[in-house]
ZAGU-710690 format. One line per 10 residues: their letters; for each residue z, x, y of N, C-alpha, C, CB. Coordinates in pm, whole numbers, plus 50000, padded with zeros to 5 digits. Atoms other than C-alpha are relative to their C-alpha. Glycine has a CB too. Example, Ala and Ser with C-alpha at 12.3 -4.5 7.8 and 13.67 -1.06 7.14 Angstrom:
2
as> 50000/50089/49881/50780/51230/49550/50000/50090/50120/50125/49901/50003 ~ 49994/49918/49881/50714/51367/49894/50073/49923/50109/49858/50041/50046
***
This chain:
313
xxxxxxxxxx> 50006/50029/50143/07352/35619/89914/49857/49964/49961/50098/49886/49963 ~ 50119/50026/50112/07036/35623/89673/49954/49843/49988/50058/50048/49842 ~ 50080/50152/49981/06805/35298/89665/50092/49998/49821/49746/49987/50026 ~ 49935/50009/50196/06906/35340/89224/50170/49988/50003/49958/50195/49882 ~ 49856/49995/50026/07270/35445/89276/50074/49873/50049/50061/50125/50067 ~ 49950/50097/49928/07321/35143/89520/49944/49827/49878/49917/50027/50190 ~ 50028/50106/50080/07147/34921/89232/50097/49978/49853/49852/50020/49970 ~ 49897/49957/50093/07370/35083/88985/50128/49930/49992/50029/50127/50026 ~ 49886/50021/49965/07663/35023/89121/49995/49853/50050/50044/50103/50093 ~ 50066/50113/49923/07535/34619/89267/49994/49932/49803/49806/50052/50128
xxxxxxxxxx> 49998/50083/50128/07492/34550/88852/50124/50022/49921/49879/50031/49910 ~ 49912/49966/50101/07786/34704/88737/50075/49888/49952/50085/50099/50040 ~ 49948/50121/50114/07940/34348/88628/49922/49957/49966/50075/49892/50022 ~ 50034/50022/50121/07693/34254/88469/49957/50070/49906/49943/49936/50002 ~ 49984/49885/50112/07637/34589/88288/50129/50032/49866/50008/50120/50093 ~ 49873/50016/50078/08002/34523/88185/50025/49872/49945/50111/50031/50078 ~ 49976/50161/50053/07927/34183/88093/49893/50001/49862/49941/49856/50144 ~ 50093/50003/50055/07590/34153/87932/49989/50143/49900/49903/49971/50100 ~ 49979/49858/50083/07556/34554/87824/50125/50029/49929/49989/50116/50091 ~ 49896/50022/50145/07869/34540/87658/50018/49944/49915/50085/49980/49995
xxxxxxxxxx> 50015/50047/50057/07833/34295/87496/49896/50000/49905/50022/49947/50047 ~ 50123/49928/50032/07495/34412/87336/50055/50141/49943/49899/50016/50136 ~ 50014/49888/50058/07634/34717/87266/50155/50005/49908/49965/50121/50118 ~ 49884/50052/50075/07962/34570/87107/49919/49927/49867/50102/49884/50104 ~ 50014/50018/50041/07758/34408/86904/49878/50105/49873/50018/49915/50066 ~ 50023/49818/50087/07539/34746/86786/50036/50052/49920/50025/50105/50038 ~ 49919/49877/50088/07808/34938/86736/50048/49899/49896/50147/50099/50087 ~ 49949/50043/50131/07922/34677/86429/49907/50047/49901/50018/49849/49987 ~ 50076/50014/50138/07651/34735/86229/49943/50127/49954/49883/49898/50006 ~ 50050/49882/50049/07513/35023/86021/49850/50018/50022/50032/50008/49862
xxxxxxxxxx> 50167/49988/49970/07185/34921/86010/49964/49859/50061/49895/50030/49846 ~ 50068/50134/49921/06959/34668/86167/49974/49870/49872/49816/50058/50082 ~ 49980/50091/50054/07008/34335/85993/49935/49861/50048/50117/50008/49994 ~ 50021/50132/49973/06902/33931/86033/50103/49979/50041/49961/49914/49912 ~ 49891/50015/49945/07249/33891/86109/50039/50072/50140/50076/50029/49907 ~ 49952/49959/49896/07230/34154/86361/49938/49962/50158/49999/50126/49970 ~ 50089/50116/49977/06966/33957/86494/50055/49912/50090/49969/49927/49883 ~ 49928/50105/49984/07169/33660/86546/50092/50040/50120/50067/49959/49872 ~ 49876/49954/49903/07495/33829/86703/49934/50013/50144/50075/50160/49950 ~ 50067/49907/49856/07227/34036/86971/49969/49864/50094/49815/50116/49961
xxxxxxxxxx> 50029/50114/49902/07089/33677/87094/50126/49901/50029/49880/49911/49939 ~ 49866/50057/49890/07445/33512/87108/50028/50067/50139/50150/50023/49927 ~ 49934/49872/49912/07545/33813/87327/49896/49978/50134/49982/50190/49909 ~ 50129/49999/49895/07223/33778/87534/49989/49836/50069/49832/50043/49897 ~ 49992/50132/49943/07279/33413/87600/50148/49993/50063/49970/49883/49886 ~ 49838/49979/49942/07667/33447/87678/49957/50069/50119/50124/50102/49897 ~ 49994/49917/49929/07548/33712/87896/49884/49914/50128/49969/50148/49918 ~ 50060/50108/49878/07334/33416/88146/49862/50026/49971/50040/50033/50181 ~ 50160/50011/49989/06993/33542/88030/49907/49875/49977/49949/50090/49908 ~ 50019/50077/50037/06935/33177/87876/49942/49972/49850/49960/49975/50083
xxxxxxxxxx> 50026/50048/50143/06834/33016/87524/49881/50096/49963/49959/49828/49986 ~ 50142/50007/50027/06440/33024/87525/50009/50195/50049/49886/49851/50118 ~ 50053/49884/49991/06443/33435/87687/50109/50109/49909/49979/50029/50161 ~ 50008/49956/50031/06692/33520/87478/49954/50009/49876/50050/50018/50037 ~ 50061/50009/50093/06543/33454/87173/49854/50098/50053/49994/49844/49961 ~ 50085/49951/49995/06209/33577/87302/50011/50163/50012/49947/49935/50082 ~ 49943/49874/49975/06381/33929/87406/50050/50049/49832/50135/49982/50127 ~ 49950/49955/50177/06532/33938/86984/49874/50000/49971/50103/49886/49882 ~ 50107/50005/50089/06190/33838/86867/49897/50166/50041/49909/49829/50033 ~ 50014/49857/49960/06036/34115/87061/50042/50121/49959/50031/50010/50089
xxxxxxxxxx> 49917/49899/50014/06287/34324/86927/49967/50059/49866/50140/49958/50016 ~ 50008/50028/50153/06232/34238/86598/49869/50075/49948/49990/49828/49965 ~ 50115/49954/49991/05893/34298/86631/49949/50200/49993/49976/49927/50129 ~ 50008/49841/49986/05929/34660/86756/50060/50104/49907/50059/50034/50118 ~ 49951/49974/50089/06152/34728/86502/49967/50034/49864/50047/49940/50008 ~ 50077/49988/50106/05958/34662/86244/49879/50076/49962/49977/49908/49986 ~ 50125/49937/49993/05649/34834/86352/50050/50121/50002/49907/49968/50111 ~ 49974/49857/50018/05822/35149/86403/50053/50015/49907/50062/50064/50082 ~ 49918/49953/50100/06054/35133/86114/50101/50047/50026/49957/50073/49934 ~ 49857/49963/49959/06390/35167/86331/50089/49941/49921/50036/49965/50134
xxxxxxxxxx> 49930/50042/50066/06672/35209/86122/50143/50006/50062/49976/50055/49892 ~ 49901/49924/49959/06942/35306/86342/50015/49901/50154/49957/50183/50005 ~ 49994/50108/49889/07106/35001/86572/50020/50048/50102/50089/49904/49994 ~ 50003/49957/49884/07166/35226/86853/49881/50053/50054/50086/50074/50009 ~ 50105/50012/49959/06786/35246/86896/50008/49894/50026/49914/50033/49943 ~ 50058/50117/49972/06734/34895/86916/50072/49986/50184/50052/49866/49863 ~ 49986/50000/49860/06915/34942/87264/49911/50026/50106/50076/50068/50020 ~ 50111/49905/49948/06665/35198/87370/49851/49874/50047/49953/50138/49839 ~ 50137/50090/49963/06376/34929/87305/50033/49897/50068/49916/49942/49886 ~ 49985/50156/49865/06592/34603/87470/49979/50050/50120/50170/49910/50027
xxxxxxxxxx> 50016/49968/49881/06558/34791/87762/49888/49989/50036/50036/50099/50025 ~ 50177/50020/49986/06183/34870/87734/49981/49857/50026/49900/50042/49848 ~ 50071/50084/50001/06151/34525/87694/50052/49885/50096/49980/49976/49874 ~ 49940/50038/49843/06361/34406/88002/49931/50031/50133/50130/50071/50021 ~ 50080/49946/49896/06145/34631/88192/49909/49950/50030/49964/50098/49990 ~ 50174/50110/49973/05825/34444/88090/50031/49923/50019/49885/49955/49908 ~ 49992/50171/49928/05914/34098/88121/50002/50003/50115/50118/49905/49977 ~ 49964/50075/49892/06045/34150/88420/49897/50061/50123/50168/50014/50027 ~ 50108/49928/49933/05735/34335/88559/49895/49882/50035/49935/50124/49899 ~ 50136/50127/49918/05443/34124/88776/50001/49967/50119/49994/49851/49955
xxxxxxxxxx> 50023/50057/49835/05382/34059/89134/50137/50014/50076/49951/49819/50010 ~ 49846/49980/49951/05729/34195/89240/49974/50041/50139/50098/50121/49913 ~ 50008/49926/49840/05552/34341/89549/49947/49893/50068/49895/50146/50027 ~ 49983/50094/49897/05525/34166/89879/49829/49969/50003/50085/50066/50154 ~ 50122/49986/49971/05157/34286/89961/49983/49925/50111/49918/49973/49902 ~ 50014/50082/49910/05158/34165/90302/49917/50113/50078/50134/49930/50059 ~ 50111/49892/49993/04855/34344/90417/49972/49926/50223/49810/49958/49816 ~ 50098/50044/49864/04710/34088/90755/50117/50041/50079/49933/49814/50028 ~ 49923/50031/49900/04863/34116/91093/49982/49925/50055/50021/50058/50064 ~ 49875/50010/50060/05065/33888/91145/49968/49948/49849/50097/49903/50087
xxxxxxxxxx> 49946/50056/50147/05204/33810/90781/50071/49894/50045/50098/50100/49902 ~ 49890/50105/49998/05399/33487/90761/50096/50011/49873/49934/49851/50005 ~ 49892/50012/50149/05734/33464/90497/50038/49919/50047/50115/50100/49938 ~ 49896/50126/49997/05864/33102/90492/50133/50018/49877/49896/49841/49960 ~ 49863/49991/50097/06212/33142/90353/50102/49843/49958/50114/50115/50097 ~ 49998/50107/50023/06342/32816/90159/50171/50033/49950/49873/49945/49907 ~ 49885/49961/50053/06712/32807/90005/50089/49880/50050/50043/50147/50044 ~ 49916/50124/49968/07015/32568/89972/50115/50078/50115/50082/49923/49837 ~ 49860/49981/49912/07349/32581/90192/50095/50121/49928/50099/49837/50000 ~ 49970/49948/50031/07526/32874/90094/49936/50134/49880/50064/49923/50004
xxxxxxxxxx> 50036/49929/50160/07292/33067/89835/49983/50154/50108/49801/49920/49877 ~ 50061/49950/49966/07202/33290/90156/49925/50109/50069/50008/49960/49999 ~ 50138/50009/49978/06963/33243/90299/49977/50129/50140/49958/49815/50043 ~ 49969/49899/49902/07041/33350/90652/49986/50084/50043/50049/50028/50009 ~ 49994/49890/49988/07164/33636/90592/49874/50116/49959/50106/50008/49944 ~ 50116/49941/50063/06852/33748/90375/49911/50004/50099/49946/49933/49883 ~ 50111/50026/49892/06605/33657/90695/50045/50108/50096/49996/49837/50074 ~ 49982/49851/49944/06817/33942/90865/49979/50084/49968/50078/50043/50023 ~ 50066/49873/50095/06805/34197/90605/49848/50021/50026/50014/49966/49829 ~ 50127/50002/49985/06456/34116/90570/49926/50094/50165/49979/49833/49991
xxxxxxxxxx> 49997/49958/49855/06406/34165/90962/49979/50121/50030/50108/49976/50058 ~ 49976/49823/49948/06597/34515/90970/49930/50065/49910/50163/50074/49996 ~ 50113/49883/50036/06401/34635/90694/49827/49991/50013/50023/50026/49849 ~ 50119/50013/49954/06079/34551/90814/50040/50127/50113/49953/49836/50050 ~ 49966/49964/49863/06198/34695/91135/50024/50142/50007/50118/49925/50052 ~ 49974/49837/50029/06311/35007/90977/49870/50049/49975/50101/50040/49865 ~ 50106/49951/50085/05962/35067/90834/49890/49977/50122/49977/49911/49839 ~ 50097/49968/49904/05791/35052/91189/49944/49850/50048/49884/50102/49933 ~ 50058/50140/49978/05699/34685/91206/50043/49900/50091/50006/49939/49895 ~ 49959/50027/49865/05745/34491/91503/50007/49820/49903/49863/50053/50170
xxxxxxxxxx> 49926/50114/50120/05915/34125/91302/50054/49862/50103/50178/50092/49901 ~ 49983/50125/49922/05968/33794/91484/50061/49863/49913/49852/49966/50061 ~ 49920/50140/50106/06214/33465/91371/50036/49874/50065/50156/50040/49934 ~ 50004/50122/49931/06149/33130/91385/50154/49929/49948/49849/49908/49956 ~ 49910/50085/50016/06458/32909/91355/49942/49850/49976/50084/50013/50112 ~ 50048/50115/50085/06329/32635/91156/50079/49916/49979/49957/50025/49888 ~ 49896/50068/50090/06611/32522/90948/50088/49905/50149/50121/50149/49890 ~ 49897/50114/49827/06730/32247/91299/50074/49889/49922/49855/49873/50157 ~ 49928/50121/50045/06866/32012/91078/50189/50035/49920/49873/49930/49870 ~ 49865/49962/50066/07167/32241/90935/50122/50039/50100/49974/50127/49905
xxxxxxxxxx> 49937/49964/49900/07463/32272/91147/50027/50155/50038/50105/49936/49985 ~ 49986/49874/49936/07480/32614/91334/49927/50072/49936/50120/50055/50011 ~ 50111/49887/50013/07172/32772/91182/49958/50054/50057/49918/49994/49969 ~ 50000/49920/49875/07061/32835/91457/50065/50106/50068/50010/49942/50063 ~ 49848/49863/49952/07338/33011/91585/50023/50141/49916/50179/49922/49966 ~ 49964/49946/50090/07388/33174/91274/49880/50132/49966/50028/49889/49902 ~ 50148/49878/50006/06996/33337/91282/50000/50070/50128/49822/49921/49988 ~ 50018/49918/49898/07025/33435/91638/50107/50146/49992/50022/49904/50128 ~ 49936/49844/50050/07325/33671/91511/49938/50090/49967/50073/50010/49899 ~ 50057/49944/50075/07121/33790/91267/49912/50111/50056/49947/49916/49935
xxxxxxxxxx> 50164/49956/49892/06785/33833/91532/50085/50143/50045/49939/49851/50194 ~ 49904/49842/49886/07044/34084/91756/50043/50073/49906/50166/49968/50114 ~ 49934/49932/50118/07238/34238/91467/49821/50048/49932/50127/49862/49881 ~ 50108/49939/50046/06848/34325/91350/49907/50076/50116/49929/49897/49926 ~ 50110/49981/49914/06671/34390/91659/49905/49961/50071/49960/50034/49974 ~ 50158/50064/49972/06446/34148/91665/50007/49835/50103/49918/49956/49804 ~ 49963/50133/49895/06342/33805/91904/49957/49896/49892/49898/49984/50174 ~ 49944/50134/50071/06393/33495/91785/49887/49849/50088/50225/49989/50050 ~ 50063/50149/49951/06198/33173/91839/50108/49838/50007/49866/49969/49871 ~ 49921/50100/50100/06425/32864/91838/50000/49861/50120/50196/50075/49943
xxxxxxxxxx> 50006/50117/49955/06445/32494/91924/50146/49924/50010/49904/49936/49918 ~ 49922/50066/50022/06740/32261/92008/50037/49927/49857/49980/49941/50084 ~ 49950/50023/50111/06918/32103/91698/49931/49881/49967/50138/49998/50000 ~ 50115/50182/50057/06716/31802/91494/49899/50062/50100/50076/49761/50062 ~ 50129/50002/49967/06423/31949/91660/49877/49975/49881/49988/50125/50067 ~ 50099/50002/50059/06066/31918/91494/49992/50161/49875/49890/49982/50127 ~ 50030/49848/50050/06056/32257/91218/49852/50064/50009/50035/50005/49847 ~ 50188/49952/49967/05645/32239/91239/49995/49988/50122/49860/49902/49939 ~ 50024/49965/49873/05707/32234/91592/50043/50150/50038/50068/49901/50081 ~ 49958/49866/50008/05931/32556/91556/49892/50096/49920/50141/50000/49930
xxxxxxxxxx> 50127/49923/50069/05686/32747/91306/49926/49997/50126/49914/49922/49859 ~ 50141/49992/49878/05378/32661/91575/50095/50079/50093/49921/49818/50088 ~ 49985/49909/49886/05584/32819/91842/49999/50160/49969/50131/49962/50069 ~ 49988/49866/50050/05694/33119/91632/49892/50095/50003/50035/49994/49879 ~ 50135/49965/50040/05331/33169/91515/49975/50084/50110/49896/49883/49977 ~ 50076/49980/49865/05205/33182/91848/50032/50080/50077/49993/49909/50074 ~ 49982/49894/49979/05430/33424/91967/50023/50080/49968/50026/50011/50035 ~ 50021/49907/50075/05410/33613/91717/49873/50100/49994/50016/49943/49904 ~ 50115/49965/49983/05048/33631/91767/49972/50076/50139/49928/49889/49980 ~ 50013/49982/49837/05054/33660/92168/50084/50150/50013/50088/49847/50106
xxxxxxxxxx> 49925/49903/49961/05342/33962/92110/49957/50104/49864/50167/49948/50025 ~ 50076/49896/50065/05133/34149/91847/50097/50038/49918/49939/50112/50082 ~ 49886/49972/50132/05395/34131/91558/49934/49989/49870/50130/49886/49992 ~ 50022/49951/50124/05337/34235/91229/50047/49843/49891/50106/50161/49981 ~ 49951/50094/50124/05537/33984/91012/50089/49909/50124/50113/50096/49839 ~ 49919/50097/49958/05688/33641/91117/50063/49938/49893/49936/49912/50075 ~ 49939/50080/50110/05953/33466/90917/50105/49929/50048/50047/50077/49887 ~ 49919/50128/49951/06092/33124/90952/50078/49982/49880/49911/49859/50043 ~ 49926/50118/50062/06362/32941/90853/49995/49877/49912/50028/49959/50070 ~ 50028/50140/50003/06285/32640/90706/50124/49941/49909/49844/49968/49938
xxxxxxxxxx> 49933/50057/50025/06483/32416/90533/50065/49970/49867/49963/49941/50048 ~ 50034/50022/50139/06628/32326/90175/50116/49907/49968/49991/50139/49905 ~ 49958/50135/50038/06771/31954/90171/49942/49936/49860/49957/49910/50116 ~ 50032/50070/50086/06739/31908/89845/49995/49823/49962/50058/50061/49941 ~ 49958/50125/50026/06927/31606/89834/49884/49867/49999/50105/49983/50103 ~ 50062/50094/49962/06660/31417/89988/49844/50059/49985/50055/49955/50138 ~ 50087/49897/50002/06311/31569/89822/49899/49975/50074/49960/50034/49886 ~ 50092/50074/49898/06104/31309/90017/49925/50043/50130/50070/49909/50044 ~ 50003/49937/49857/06156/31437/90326/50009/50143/50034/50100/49950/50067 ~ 50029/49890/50049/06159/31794/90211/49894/50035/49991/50035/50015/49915
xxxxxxxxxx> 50095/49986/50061/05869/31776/90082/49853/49969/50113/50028/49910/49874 ~ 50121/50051/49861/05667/31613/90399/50049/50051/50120/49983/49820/50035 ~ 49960/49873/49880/05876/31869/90634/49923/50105/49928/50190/50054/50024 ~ 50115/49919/50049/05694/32136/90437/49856/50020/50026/49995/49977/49904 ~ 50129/50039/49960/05387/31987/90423/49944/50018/50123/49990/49889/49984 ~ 50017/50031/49876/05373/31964/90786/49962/50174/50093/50154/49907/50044 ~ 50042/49890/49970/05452/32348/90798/49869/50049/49956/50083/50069/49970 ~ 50141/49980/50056/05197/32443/90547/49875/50011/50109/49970/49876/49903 ~ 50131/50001/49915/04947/32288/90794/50010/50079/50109/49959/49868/50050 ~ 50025/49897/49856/05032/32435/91081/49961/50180/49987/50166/49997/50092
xxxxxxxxxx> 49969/49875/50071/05067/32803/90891/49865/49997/49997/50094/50015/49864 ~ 50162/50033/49991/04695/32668/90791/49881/50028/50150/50002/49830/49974 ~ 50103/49966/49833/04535/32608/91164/50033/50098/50048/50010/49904/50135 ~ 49995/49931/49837/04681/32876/91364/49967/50142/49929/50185/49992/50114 ~ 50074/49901/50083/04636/33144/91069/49989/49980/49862/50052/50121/50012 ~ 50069/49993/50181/04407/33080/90809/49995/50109/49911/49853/49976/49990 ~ 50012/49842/50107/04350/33420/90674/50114/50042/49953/49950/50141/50073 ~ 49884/49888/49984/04692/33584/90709/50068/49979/49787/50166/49923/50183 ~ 49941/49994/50044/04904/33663/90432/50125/49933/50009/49983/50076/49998 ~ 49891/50077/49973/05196/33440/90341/50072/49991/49846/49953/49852/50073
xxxxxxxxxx> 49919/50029/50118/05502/33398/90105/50080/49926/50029/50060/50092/49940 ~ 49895/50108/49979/05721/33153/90059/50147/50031/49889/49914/49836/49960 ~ 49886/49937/50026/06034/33274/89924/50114/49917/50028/50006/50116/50067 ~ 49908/50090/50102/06319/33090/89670/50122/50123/50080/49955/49997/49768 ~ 49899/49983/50018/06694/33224/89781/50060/49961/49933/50037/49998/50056 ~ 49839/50045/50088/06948/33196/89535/50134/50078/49952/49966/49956/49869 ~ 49910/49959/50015/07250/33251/89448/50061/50088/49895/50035/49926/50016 ~ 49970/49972/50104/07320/33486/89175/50091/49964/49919/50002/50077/50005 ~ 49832/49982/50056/07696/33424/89117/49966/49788/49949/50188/50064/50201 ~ 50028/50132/50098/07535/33058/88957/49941/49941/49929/49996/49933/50019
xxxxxxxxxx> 50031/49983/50119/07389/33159/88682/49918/49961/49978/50057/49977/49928 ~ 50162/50057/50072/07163/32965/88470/50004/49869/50110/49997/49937/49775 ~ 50002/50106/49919/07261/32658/88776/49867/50075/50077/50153/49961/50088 ~ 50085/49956/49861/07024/32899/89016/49888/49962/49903/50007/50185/50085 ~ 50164/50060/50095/06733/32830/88721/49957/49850/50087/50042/49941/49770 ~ 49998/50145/49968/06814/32475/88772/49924/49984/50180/50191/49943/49985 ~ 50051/50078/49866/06778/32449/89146/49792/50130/50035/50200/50039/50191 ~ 50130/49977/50005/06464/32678/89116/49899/49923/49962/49987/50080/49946 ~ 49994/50104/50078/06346/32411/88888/49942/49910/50120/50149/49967/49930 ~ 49948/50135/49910/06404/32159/89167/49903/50065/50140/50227/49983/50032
xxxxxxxxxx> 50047/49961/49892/06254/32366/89452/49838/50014/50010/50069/50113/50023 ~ 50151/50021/50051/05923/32406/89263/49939/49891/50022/49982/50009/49870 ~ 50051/50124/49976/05876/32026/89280/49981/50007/50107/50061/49897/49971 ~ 50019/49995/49870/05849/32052/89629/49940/50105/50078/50099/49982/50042 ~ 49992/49874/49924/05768/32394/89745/49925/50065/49925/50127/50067/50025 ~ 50094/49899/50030/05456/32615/89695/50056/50160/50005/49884/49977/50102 ~ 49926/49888/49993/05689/32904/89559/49868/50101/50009/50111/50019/49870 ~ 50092/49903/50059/05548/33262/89547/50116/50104/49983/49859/50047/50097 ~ 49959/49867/50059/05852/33471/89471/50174/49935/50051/49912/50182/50089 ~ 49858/49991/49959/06245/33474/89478/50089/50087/50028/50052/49960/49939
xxxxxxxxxx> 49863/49910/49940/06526/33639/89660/50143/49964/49872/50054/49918/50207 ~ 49860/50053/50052/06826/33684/89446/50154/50099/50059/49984/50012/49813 ~ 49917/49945/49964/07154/33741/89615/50099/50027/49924/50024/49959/50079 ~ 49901/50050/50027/07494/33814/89542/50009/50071/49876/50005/49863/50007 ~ 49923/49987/50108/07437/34033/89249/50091/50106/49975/49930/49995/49911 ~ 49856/49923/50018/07719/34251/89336/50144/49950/49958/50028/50051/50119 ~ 49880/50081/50015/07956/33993/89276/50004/49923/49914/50032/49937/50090 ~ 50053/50077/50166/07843/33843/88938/50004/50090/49896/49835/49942/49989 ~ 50012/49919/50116/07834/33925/88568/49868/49902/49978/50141/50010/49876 ~ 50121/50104/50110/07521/33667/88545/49885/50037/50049/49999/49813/50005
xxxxxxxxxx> 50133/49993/49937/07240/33847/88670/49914/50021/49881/49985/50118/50113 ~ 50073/50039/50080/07126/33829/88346/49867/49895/50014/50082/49968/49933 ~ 50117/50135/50052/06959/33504/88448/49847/50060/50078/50060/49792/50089 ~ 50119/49963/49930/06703/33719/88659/49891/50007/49922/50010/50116/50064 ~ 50125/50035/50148/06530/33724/88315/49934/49871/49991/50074/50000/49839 ~ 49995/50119/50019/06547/33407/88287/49897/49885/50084/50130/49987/50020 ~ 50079/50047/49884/06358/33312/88607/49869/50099/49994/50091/50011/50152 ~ 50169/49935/50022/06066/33558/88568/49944/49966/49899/49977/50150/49988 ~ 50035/50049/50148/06060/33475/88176/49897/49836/49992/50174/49975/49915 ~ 50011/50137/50047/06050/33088/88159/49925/49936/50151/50171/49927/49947
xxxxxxxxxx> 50006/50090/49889/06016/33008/88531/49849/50047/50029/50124/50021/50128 ~ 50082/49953/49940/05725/33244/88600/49999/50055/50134/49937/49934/49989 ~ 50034/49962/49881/05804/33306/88929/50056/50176/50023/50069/49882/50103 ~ 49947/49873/49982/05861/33690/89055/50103/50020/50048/49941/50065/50053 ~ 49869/49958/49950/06171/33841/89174/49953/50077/50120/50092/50087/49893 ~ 50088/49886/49860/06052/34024/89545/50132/50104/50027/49946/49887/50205 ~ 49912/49907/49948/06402/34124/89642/50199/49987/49931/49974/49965/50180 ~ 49907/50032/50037/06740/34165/89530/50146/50071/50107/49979/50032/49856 ~ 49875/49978/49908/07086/34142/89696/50107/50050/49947/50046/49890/50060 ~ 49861/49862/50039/07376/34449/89646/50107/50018/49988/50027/50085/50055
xxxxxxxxxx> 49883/49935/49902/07590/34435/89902/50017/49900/50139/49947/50176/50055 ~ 50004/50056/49854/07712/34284/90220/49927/50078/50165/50157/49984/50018 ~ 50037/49942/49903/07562/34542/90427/49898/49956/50034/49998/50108/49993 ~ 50184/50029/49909/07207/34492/90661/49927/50101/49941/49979/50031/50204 ~ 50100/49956/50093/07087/34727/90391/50019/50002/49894/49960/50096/50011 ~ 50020/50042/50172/07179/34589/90080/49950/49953/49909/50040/49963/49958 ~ 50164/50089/50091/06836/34396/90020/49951/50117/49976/49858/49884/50099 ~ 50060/49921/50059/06657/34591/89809/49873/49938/49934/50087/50058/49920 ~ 50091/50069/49983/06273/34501/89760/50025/50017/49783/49849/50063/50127 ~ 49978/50033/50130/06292/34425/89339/49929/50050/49911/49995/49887/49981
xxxxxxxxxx> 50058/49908/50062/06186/34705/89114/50060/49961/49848/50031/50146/50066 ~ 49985/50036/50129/06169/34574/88729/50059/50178/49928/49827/49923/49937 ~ 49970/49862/50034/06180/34973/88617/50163/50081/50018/49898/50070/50087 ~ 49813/49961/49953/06527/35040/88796/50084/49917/49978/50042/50020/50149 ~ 49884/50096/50017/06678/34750/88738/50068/49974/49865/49956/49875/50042 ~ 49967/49981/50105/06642/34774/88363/50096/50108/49991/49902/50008/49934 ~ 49948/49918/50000/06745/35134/88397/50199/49985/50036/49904/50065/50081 ~ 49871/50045/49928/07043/35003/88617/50101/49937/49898/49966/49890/50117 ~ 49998/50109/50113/07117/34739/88337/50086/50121/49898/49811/49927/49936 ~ 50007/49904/50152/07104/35013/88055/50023/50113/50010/49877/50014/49927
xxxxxxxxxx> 49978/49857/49938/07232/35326/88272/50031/50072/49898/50106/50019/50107 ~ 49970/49889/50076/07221/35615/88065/49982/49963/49805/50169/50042/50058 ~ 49999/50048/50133/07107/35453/87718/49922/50079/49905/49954/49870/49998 ~ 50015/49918/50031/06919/35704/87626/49999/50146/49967/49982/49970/50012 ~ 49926/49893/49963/07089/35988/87719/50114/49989/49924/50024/50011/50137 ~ 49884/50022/50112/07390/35868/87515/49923/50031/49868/50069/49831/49997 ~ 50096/49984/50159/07175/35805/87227/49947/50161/49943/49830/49905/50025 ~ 50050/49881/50048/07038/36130/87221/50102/50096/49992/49896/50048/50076 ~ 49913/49914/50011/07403/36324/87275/50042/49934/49869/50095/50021/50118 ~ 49912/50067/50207/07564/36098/86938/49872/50045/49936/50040/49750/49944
xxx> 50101/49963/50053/07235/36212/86797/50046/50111/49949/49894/50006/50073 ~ 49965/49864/49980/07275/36534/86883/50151/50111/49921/50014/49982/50149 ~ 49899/49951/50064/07621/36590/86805/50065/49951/49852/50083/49990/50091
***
């Protein structure tokens, strides 16, 4: 199956959530109105994108509207899309150029995480790259366990420490044989106890440095998991992860099984941070690295192509 058709089919509830609703609200009106205005950003907030983007997504709209002189509400579809595309466009790519790369992967109990550090893995792995995993996260029960699945089920070796071990002791080992076994990309585990940000926050720290001494130069991301299927809550704990955590991009899972991936707006919009990869499917190739262009498309399948047959006919 198609990298698009598999994204297609991965949004279709919220295409049936959000895009229907958007286009339920369209088809009422004859022409483009202040009122129609109104309805489009209820619809766009119902639909998980949030307050502040969707308003900014109507004003935009409004905007385009006006400059071209669209009179005909089944255009204004045509341009929400365009303008889904841009927002959600910016630093979506990895760019992991040094050898080794480091990806510290951060995330709560269930959003995951895990499983994403496998994916990750096999598609590195598919693409020629020799991929190494530290088991960081020692403080969660059977993480460990749970990544060494992953390691075999991907291919790849695994670094790992007894349980309550040190995590900047795990990283330093990873590193090092990562370095010593001439691997391309390393990516740890680490941890995401919110509860307690204190100690979050000075387990981090601790990696950071080590990530620092053993490779200064390299390329590194630190990478938000969340959960799609919890909406504008995944804002929230993004929110929360920022205080602590030198983000540079988020994983969003799970959105095969949601109508709220709307909020992916929502988090590039307001939050700033990028989207790198998005999750489909349960399969070991259902990460998909996070293409703003297809995803709108995905979103808005066939919106112009309709438009132009009711045109037409």
């Amino acid at each position: 199956m198609g990298i698009f058709k598999k994204l297609g089919l991965g949004l279709k509830k919220t295409r049936d959530n959000m895009t229907g609703a958007i286009e339920d609200v369209l088809g009422a009106y004859e022409e483009i109105t202040d009122e129609l205005y109104d309805d489009l950003e209820e619809a766009l907030v119902m639909g998980d994108v949030g307050v502040k983007t969707a308003g900014d997504i109507v004003e935009a709209l409004r905007e385009r509207v006006n400059k071209g002189d669209v009179r005909n509400p089944k255009h204004a579809k045509i341009i929400i899309a365009e303008i889904v595309a841009e927002m959600l466009k910016g630093e979506e790519d990895m760019g992991l150029i040094t050898i080794p790369s480091v990806i510290l992967m951060i995330g709560v109990n269930g959003a995951g995480k895990t499983t994403t550090i496998g994916k990750l893995a096999a598609m590195y792995k598919a693409q020629g790259k020799k991929v190494i995993l530290g088991a960081a996260d020692t403080f969660r029960a059977a993480a460990i366990e749970q990544l060494e699945v992953w390691a075999d089920r991907a291919g790849v070796e695994l670094v790992k420490h007894r349980e309550g071990a040190d995590p900047a002791a795990v990283v330093f080992d990873t590193i090092n044989a990562g370095i010593s076994r001439d691997c391309d990309i390393i990516i740890c585990d680490t941890a995401g106890r919110l509860h307690n940000k204190k100690n979050l926050m000075e387990e981090l720290v601790k990696i950071y440095r080590v990530v620092d001494k053993e490779l200064p130069y390299s390329d590194r991301e630190i990478l938000l998991v969340l959960d799609a299927t919890t909406g504008q809550n995944a804002v929230n704990q993004a929110k929360e992860f920022m205080g602590v955590a030198e983000l540079t991009g988020i994983v969003l899972t799970k959105l095969d099984g949601t109508a709220r991936g709307g909020v992916v707006l929502t988090i590039k919009n307001e939050l700033k941070l990028p989207v790198k990869f998005v999750g489909v499917g349960e399969a070991i190739d259902d990460l998909q690295p996070f293409n703003p262009a297809a995803f709108a498309k995905a979103l808005f399948e066939n919106t112009a192509e309709t438009v132009k047959e009711e045109e037409e006919a």
